[in-house]
C-alpha positions as semicolon CSV with decimal commas, in nm:
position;residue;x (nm);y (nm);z (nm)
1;X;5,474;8,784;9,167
2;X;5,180;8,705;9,042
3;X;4,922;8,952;8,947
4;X;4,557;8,866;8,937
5;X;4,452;8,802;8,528
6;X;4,070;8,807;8,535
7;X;3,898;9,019;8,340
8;X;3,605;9,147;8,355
9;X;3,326;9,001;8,140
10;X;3,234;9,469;8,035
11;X;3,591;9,399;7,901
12;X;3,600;9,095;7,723
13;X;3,670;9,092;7,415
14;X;3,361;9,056;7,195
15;X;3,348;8,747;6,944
16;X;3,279;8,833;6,573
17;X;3,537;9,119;6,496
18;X;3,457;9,356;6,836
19;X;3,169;9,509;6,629
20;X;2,900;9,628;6,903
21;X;2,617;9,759;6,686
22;X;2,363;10,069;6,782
23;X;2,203;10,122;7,088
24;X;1,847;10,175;7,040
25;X;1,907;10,593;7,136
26;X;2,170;10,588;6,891
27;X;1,952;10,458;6,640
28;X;1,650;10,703;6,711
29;X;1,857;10,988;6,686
30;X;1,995;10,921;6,369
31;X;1,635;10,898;6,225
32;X;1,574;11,205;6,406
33;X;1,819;11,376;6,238
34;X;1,710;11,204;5,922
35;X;1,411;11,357;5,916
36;X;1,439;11,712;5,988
37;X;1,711;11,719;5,705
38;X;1,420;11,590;5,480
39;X;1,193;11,824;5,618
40;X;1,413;12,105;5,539
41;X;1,551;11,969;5,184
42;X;1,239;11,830;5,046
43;X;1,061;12,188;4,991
44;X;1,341;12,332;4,822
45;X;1,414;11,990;4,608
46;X;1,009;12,018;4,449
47;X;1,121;12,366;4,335
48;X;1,453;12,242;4,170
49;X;1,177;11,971;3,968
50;X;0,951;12,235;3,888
51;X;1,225;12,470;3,761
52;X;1,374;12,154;3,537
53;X;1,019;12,106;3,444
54;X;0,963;12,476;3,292
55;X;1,358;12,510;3,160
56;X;1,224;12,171;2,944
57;X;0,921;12,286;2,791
58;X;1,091;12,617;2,701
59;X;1,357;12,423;2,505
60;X;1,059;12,192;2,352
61;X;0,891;12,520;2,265
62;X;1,207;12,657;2,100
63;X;1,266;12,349;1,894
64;X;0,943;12,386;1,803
65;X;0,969;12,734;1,664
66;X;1,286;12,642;1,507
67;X;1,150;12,413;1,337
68;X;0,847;12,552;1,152
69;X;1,106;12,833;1,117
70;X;1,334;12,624;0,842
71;X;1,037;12,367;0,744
72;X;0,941;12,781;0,616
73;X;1,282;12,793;0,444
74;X;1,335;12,476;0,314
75;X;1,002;12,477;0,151
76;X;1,007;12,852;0,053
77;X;0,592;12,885;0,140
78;X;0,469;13,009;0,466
79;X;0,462;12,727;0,731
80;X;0,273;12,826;1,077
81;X;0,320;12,823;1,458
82;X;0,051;12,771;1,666
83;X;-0,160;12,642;1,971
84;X;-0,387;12,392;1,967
85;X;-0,793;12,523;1,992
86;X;-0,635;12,868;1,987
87;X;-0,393;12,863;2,305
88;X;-0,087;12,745;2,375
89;X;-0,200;12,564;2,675
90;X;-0,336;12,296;2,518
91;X;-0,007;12,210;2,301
92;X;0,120;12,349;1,987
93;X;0,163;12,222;1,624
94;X;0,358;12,335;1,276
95;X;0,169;12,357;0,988
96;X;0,160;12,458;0,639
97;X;-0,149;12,668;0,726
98;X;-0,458;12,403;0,717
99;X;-0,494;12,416;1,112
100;X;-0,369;12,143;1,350
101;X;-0,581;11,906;1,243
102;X;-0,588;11,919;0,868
103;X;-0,377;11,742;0,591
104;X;-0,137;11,985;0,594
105;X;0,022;11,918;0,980
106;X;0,380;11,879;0,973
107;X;0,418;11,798;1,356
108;X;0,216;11,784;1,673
109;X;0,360;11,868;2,063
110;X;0,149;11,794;2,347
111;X;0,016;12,019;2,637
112;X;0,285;12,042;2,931
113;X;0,181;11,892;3,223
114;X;0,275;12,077;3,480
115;X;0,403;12,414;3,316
116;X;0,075;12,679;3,280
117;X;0,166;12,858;2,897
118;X;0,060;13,225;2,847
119;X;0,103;13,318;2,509
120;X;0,006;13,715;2,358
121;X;-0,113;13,522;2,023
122;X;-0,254;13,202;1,909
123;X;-0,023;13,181;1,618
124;X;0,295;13,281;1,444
125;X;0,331;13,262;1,048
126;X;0,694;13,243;0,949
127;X;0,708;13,354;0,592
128;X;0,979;13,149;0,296
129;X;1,259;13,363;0,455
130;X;1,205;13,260;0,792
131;X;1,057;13,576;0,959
132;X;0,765;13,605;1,199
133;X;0,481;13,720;1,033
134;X;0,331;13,811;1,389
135;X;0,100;14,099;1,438
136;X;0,294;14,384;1,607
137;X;0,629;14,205;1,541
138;X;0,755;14,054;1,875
139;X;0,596;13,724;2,018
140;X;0,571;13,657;2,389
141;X;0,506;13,268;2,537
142;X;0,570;13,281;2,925
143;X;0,612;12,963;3,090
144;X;0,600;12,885;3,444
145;X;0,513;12,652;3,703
146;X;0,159;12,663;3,851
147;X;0,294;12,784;4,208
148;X;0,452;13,080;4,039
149;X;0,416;13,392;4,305
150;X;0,448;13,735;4,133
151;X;0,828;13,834;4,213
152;X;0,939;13,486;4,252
153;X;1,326;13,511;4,108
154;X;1,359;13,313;3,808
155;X;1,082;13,073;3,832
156;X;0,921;13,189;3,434
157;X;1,110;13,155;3,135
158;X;0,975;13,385;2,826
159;X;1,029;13,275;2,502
160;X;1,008;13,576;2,257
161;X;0,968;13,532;1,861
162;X;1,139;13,891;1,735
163;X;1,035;14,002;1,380
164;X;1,316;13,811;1,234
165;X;1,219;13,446;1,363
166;X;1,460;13,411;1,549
167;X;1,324;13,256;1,915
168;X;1,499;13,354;2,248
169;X;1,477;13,214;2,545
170;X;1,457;13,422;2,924
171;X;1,499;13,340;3,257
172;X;1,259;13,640;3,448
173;X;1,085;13,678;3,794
174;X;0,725;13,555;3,818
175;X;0,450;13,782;3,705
């Protein structure tokens, strides 16, 4: 009784561990795949960035306007908010009213890069109590990113200054 014991060489047992590899279709599909996945993600990913981008500036903003706000306080004499060459666009500084550039700066922010500023004024006085000195009481400073369609759902963040100082931060739909 005895059987026949050759094997095939498609069933011979491979050297190495039995590890076959890709074929060359399995390998194009993958990369296929690969790509439309990228194709779809990528979009969506730049508007996570740009949202980060705006949600950071807002926060640098605030800081900002917090801290002219006690520099106000702990000093007990005015201390002003404000944009540099009149808008906010160009970055904002704290002083003690001598302009951005004089003796009297207390601290300098640069422009944002990539985050387009709208403000309603060029500058905010906080008196030695710490309230906005702001003509018609309530300051506006929109931020959002420069592909910001009217409507879009969160995109701009509006930082208002209410009469009391105090600086509040919004999520809102593009406008």
């Amino acid at each position: 009784m005895h059987k026949d014991r050759t094997i095939s060489r498609h069933n011979a047992p491979l050297s190495g561990g039995g590890s076959r590899g890709f074929t060359l279709i399995e390998l194009l599909i993958a990369i296929i795949i690969a790509g439309i996945l990228l194709a779809v993600v990528v979009p969506g990913f730049q508007g996570v960035v740009e949202g980060n981008r705006v949600v950071t500036q807002a926060n640098q903003l605030v800081g900002a306007i917090n801290y002219a706000r006690s520099e106000a306080i702990r000093r007990g004499t005015p201390v002003v908010f404000a944009g540099q060459g009149g808008t906010f666009a160009n970055g904002w500084c704290v002083h003690d009213g001598n302009g951005c550039a004089g003796a009297g700066l207390l601290r300098m922010f640069p422009a944002p890069d990539g985050v387009v500023v709208v403000a309603n004024v060029a500058e905010v006085t906080f008196d030695n109590q710490g309230r906005s000195q702001a003509p018609g009481g309530v300051v506006t400073l929109s931020l959002r990113p420069p592909s910001c369609d009217p409507g879009t759902p969160n995109a701009q963040t509006d930082v208002v200054i209410g009469p009391t100082g105090r600086a509040v931060a919004n999520r809102v739909d593009c406008q």
